[in-house]
C-alpha positions as CSV (number, residue, x, y, z in Angstrom):
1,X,53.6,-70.6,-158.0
2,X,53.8,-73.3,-155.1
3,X,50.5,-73.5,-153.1
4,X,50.2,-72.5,-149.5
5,X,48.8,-75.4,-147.5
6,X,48.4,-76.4,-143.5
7,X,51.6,-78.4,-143.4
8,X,51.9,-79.3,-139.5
9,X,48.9,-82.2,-140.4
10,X,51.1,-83.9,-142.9
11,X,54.7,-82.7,-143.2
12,X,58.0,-84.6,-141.5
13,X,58.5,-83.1,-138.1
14,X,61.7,-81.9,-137.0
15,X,62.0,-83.4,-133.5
16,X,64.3,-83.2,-130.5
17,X,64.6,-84.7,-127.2
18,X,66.4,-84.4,-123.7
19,X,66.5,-85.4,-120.3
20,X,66.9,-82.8,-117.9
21,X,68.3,-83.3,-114.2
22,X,65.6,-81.0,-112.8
23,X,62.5,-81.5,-112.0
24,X,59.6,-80.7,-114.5
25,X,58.2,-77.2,-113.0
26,X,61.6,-75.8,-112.5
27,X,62.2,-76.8,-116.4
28,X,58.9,-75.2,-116.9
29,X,59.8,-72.1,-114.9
30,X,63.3,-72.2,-116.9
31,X,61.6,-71.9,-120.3
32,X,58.3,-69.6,-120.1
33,X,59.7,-66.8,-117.2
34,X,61.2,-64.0,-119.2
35,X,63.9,-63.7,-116.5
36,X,65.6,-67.1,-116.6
37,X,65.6,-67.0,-120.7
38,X,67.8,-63.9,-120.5
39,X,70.4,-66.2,-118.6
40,X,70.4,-69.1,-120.9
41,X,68.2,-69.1,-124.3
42,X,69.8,-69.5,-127.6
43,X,72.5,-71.4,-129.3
44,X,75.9,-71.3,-127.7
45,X,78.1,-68.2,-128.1
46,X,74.3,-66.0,-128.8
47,X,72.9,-64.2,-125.7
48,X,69.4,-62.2,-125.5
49,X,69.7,-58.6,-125.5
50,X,65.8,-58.0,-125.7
51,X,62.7,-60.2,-124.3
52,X,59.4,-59.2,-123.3
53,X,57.1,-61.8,-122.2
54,X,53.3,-62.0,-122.2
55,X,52.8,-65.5,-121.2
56,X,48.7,-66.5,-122.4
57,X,47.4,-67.7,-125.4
58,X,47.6,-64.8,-128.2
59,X,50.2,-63.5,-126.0
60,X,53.7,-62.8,-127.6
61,X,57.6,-63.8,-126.5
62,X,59.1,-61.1,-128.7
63,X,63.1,-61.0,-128.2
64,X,66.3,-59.9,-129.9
65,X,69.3,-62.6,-129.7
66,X,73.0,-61.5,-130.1
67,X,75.3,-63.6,-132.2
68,X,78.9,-64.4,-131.7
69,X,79.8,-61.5,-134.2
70,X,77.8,-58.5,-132.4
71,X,74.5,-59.3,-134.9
72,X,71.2,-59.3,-133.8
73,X,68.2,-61.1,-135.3
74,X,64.7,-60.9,-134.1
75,X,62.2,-63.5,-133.6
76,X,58.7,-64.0,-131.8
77,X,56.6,-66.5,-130.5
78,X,52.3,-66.0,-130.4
79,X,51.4,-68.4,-128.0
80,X,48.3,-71.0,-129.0
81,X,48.0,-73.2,-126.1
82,X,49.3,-73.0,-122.8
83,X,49.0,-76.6,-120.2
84,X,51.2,-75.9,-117.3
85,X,53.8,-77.5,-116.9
86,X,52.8,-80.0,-120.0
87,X,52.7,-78.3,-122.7
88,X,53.5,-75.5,-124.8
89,X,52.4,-74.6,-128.4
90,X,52.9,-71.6,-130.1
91,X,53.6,-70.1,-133.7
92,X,57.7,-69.0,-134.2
93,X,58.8,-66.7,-136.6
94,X,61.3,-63.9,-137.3
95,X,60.7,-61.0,-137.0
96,X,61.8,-56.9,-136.5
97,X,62.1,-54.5,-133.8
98,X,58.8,-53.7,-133.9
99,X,57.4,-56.8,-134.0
100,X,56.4,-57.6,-137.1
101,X,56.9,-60.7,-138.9
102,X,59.9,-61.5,-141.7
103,X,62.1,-63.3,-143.5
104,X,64.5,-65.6,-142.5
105,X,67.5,-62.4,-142.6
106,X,70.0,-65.5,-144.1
107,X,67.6,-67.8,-146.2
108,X,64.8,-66.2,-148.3
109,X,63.0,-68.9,-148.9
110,X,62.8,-70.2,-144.9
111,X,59.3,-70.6,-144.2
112,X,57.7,-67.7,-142.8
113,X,56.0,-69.5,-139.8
114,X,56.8,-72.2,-137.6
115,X,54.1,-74.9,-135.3
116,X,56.2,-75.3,-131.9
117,X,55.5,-77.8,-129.6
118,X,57.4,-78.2,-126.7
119,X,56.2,-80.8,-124.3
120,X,57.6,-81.3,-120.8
121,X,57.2,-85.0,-119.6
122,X,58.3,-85.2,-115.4
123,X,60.8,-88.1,-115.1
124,X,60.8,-88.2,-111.4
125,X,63.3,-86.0,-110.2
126,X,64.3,-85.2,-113.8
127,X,62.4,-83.8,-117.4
128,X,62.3,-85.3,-120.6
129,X,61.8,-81.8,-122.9
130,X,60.5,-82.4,-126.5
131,X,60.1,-80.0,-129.0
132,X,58.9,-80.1,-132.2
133,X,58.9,-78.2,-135.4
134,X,56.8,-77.8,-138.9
135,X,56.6,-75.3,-141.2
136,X,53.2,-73.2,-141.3
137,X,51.2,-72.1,-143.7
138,X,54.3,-72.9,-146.4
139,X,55.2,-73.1,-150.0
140,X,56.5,-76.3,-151.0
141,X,59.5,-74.4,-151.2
142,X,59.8,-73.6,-147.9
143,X,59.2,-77.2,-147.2
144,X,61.9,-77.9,-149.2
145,X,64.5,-75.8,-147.3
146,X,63.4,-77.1,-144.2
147,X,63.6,-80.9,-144.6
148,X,67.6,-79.9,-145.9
149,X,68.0,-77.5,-142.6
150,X,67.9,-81.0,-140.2
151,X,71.4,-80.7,-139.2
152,X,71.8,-77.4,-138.6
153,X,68.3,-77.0,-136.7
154,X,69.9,-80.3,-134.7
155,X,73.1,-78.0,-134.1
156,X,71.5,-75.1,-132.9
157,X,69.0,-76.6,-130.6
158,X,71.7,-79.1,-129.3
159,X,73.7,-75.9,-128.1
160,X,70.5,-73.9,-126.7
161,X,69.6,-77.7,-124.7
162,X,73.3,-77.3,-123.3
163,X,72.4,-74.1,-122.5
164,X,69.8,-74.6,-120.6
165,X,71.2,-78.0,-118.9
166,X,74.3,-75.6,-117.5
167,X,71.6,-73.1,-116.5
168,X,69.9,-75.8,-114.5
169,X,72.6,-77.3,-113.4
170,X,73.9,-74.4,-111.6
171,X,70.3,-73.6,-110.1
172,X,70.5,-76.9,-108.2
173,X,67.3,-78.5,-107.4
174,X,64.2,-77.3,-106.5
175,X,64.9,-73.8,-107.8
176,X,61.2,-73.0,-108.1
177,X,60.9,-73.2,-104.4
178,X,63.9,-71.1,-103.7
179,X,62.7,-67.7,-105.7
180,X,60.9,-64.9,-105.0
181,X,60.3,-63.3,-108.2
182,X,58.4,-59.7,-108.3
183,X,58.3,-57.1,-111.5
184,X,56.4,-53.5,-112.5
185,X,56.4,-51.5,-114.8
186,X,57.2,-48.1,-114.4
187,X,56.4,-44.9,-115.9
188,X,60.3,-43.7,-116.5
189,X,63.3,-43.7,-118.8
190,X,65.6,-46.9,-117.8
191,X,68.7,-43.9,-117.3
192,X,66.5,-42.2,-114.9
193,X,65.7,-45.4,-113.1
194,X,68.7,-46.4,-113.1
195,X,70.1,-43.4,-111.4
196,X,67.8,-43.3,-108.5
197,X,68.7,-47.1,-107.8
198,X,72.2,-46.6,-107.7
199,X,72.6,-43.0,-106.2
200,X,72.2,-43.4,-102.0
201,X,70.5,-39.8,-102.3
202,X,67.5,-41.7,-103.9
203,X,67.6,-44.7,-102.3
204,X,66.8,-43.6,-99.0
205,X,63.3,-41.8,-100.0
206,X,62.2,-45.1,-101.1
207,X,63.9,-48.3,-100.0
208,X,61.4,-50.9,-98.2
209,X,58.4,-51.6,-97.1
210,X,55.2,-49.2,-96.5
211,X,56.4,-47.0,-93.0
212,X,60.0,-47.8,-93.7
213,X,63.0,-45.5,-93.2
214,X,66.7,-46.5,-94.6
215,X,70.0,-45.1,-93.3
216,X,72.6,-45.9,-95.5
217,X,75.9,-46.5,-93.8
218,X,77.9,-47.0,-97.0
219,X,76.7,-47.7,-100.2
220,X,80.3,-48.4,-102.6
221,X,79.0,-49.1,-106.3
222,X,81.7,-51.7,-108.2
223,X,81.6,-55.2,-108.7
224,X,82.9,-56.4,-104.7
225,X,81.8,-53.1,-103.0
226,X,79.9,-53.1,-100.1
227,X,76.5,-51.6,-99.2
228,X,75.6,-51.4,-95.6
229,X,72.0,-49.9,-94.3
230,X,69.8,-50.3,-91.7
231,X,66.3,-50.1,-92.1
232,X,63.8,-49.0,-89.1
233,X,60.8,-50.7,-88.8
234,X,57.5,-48.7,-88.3
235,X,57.5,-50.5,-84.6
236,X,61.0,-48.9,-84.3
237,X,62.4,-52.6,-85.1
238,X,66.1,-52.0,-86.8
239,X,67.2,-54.2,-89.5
240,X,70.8,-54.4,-90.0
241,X,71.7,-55.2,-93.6
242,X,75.3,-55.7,-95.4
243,X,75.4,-56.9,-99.2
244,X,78.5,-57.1,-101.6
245,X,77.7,-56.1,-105.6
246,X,78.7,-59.5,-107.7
247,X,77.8,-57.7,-110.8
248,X,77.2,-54.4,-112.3
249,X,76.1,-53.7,-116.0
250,X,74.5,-50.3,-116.3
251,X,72.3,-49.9,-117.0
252,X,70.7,-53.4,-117.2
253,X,71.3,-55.2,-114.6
254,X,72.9,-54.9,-111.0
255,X,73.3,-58.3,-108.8
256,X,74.2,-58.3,-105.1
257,X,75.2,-61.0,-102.3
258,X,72.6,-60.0,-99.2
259,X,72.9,-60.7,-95.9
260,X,70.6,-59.0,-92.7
261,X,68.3,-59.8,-90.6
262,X,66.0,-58.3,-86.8
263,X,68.8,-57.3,-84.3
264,X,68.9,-60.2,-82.1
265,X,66.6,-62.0,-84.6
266,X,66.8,-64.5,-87.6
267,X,68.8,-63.7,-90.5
268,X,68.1,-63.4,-94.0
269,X,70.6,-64.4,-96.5
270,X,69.9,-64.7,-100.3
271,X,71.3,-63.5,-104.2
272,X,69.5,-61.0,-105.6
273,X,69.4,-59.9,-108.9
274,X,67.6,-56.4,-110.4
275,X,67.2,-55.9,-114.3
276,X,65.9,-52.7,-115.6
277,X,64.4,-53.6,-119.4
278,X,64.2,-50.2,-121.7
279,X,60.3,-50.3,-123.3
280,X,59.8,-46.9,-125.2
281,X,59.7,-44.8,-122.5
282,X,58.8,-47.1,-120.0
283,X,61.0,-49.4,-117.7
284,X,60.3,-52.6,-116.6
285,X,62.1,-53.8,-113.2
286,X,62.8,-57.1,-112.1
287,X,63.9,-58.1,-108.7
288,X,64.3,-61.9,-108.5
289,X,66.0,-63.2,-104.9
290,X,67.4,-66.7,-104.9
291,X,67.7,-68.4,-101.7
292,X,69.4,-71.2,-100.1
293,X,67.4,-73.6,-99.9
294,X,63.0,-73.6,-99.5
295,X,63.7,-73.1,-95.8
296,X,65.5,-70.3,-95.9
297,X,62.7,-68.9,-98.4
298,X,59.7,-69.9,-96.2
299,X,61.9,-67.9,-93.4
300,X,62.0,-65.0,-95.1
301,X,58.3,-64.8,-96.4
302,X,57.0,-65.8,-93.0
303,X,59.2,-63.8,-91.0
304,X,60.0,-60.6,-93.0
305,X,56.4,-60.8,-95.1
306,X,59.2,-60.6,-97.7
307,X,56.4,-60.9,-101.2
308,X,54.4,-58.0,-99.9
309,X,57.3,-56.3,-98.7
310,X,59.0,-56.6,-102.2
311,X,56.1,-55.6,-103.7
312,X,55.5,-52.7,-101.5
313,X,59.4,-51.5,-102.1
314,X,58.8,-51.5,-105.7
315,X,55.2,-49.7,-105.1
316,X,57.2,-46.9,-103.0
317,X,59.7,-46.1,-106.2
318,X,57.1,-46.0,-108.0
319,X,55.7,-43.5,-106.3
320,X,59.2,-41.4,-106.3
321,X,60.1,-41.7,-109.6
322,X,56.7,-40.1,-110.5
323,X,57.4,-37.1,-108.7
324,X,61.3,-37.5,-109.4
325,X,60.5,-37.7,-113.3
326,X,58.4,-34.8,-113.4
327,X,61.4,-32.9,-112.8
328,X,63.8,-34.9,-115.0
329,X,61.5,-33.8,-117.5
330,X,62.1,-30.2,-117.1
331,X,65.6,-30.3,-117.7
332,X,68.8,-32.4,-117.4
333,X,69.7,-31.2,-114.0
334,X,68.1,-33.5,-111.1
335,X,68.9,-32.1,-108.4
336,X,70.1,-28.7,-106.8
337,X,71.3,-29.6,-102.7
338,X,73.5,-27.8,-100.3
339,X,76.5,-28.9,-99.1
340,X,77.9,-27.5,-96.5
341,X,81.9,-27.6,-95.2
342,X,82.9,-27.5,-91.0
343,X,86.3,-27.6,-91.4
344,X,86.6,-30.7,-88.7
345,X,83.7,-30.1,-86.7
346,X,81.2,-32.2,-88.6
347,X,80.5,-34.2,-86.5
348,X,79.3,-31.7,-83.8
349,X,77.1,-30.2,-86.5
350,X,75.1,-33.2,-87.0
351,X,74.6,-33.8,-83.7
352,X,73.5,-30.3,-83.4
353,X,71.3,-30.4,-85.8
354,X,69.5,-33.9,-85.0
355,X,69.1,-32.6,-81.8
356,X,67.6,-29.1,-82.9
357,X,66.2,-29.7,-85.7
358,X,65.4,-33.9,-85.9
359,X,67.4,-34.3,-88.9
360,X,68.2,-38.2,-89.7
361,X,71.5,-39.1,-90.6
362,X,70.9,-41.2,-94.1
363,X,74.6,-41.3,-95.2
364,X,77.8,-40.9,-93.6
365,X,81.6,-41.6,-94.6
366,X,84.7,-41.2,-93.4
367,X,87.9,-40.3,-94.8
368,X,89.1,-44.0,-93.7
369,X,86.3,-45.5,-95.4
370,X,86.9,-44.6,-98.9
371,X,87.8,-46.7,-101.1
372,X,90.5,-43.9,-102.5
373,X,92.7,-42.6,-100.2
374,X,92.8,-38.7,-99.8
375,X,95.3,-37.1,-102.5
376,X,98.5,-35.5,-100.7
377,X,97.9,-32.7,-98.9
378,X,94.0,-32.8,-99.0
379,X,93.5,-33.4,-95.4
380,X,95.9,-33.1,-92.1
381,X,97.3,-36.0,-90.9
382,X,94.8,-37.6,-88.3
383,X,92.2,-36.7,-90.1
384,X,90.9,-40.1,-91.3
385,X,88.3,-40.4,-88.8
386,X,86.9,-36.9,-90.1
387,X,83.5,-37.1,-92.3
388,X,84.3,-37.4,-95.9
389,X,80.5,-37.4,-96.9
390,X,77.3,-37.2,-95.5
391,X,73.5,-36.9,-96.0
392,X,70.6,-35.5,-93.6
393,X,67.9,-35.4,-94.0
394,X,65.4,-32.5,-92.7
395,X,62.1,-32.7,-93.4
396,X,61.6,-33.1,-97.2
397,X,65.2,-31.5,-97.4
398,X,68.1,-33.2,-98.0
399,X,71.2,-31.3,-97.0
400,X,75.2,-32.8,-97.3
401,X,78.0,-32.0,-95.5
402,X,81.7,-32.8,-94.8
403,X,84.9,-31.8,-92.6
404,X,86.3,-30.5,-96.0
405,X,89.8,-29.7,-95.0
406,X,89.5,-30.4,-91.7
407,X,91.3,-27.0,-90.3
408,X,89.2,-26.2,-87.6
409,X,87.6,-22.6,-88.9
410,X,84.5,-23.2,-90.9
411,X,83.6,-20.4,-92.4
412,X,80.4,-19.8,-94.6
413,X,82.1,-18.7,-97.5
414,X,82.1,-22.0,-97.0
415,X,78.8,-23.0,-98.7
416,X,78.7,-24.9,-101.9
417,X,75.9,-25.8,-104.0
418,X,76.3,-29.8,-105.0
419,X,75.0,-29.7,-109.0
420,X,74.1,-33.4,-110.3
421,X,73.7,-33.4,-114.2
422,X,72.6,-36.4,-116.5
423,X,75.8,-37.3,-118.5
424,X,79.9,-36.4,-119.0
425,X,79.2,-34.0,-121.6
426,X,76.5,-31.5,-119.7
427,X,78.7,-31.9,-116.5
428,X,81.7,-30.8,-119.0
429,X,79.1,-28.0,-120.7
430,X,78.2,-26.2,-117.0
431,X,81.4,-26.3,-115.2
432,X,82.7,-24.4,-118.4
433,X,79.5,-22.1,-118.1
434,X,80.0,-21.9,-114.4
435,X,84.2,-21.1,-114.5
436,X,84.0,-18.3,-117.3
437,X,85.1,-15.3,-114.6
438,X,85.1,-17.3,-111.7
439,X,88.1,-19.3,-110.2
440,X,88.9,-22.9,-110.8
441,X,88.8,-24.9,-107.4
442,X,89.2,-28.7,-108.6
443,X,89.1,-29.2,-112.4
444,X,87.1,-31.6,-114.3
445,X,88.3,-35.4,-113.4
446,X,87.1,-38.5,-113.0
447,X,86.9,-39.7,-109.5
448,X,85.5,-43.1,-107.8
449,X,82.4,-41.5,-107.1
450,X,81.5,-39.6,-110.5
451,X,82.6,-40.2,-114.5
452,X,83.4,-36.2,-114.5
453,X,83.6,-34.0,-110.8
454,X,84.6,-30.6,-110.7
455,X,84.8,-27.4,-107.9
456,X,84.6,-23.7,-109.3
457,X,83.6,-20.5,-107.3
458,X,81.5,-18.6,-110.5
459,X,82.2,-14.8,-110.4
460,X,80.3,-14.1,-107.9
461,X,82.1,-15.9,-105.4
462,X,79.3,-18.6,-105.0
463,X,80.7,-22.5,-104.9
464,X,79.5,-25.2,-107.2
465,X,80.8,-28.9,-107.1
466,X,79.3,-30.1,-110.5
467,X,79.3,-34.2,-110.9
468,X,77.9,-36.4,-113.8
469,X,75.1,-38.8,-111.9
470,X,76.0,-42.9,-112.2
């Protein structure tokens, strides 16, 4: 049997070198935040499908990359010394789900431990980046098969440096001081977190800062959709804001172009990019905001208090998905609201019932506005200024309504109870339950707003619009 000795003291290194066109803390940044090594780490053709990060010595980097084929391998770093932004040491390994350490899944005898160093040297404007590699703790064995892996270990890390040089590269300069980065953990399945992020019900009970109130004009969730909201400052201040959604990838990760600012005030214009990482039954969320330059940044943090405010925002959902997933937990069904047809005369409602009763409008579209047109004979013609959709809010209550068929005779018969279900196949399961000796009113479809959305009076005459959430 081969002894186990301390190789990094007296075993060839494997070592590689670049020159980065960034400056040293944003190549830093680039390699230790767990958010920017989703975008670029790994050989080309591999992307990372799992990271979690805890950045201090005896802290872990434990992260699942995806190979060009669909396979995953696993691997971890335990970090030994930590000089910012100099220098990084740590011990690399594979490893499982769990976290555990093994084998090399293609080459048993791969040593089972590796010594990184990574050193970052500033170069002016740009970074020399230097890593190096020993076996640990290893068989002469496992020496062996290392000092015969140069060429591929040169391959792979050549492709992960070009990698990260496009990464860069795209960032521009100075990225560090263009970011706001904020995360949490929260206490709530990623699905459920997901769903009260992209559904404009939810998003109004928590969006902003502390003393914050959000009317959501339109809210159209695809890749190029808009989202338009104002937010009302506790000082009665209104903040216009319009974004478009550049990328959607349920339920990981949702990116949006956003633009707002005061009313008759300075604007705020950045990129900003939400993950939402799965940890057992935990999520964690991610917001990261990339501005225009560290001008428009400064702007924004001096003139919106836009850290705190982020922080506060994620503090407030929080806060709702605590009381939210206590009642997730009971059951599939999240929410039970009423929704309630005027046959054309919507709009007179809700300006009935804001007077009478204070309720805030939180949602409203029109028939125009939709990104589907109404299906033949749905609506009269001139109908498209009519209210396709909207949301008050009374109270704690939130109640929705709509001009229906726009015939002029509401009539209540003409209530209907709005039933949101988790998933296709329980929306499928309760319409059916729903529709055994009852009438059919819209069967099961797909529409632009829900995977499955169907209308049925059950038998005794009450109305149900049943919709799989997003």
């Amino acid at each position: 049997m081969d002894a186990t000795v301390n190789t990094a003291a007296n075993q060839e290194e494997f070592v590689i070198s670049r020159i980065f066109n960034a400056p040293c803390k944003q190549v830093w940044m680039a390699w230790t935040e767990r958010e920017q090594l989703m975008q670029w780490f790994g050989p080309q053709g591999c992307t990372l499908s799992h990271a979690a990060l805890d950045l201090r010595v005896g802290g872990t980097f434990h992260y699942a990359m995806r190979m060009p084929d669909g396979h995953e391998m696993w691997g971890k770093w335990t970090f030994r010394e930590i000089d910012v932004p100099r220098k990084l040491v740590l011990i690399n390994s594979f490893s499982d789900a769990q976290g555990g350490i093994t084998r090399h899944p293609l080459s048993a005898d791969w040593p089972l431990e590796m010594l990184s160093t990574t050193t970052f040297e500033a170069l002016g404007d740009k970074t020399r980046l230097t890593l190096r590699w020993s076996p640990w703790n290893a068989t002469g064995q496992e020496r062996k098969t290392f000092a015969e892996a140069t060429g591929s270990m040169e391959q792979g890390w050549n492709g992960t440096f070009a990698q990260l040089e496009a990464y860069l590269e795209k960032q521009g300069p100075n990225m560090a001081d263009r970011e706001i980065v904020i995360s949490r953990v929260f206490n709530a399945p990623r699905e459920l977190v997901w769903e009260v992020w992209t559904n404009p019900e939810h998003v109004v009970h928590w969006w902003g800062p502390n003393g914050f109130t959000t009317t959501i004009k339109q809210m159209d969730f695809r890749v190029g959709g808009v989202w338009k909201h104002v937010m009302h400052g506790p000082d009665g201040t209104d903040y216009p804001n319009s974004s478009v959604f550049k990328e959607i990838v349920k339920p990981e990760r949702i990116v949006f172009a956003h633009g707002g600012g005061r009313e008759d005030g300075p604007g705020a214009h950045f990129m900003a990019t939400w993950t939402f990482e799965a940890m057992d039954t935990q999520t964690r969320v991610t917001l990261r905001l990339v501005f225009d330059s560290p001008a428009d940044r400064e702007l924004v943090v001096r003139e919106f208090g836009a850290i705190e405010g982020g922080k506060q925002t994620l503090a407030r959902l929080d806060a709702y998905l605590a009381k939210t997933h206590s009642l997730h937990r009971k059951g599939n069904i999240t929410q039970i609201q009423p929704y309630l047809f005027f046959d054309g005369r919507c709009d007179e409602a809700i300006e009935f019932y804001c007077s009478a009763l204070g309720a805030e409008v939180t949602m409203l579209m029109r028939f125009k506005d939709s990104p589907e047109p109404p299906r033949p004979g749905t609506i009269p013609p001139g109908s498209e200024n009519k209210v396709m959709h909207a949301s008050l809010r009374i109270g704690d209550a939130t109640v929705m309504a709509s001009d229906g068929m726009c015939l002029g005779k509401p009539s209540f018969q003409g209530v209907s109870l709005s039933l949101t279900v988790q998933g296709d196949a329980e929306a499928e399961r309760l319409y059916a339950a729903l529709a055994d000796g009852g009438q059919v009113q819209m069967p099961m479809t797909s529409t632009f707003f829900s995977s499955r959305f169907g209308m049925v009076a059950d038998r005794f005459g009450v109305s149900w619009m049943i919709m799989a959430g997003q």
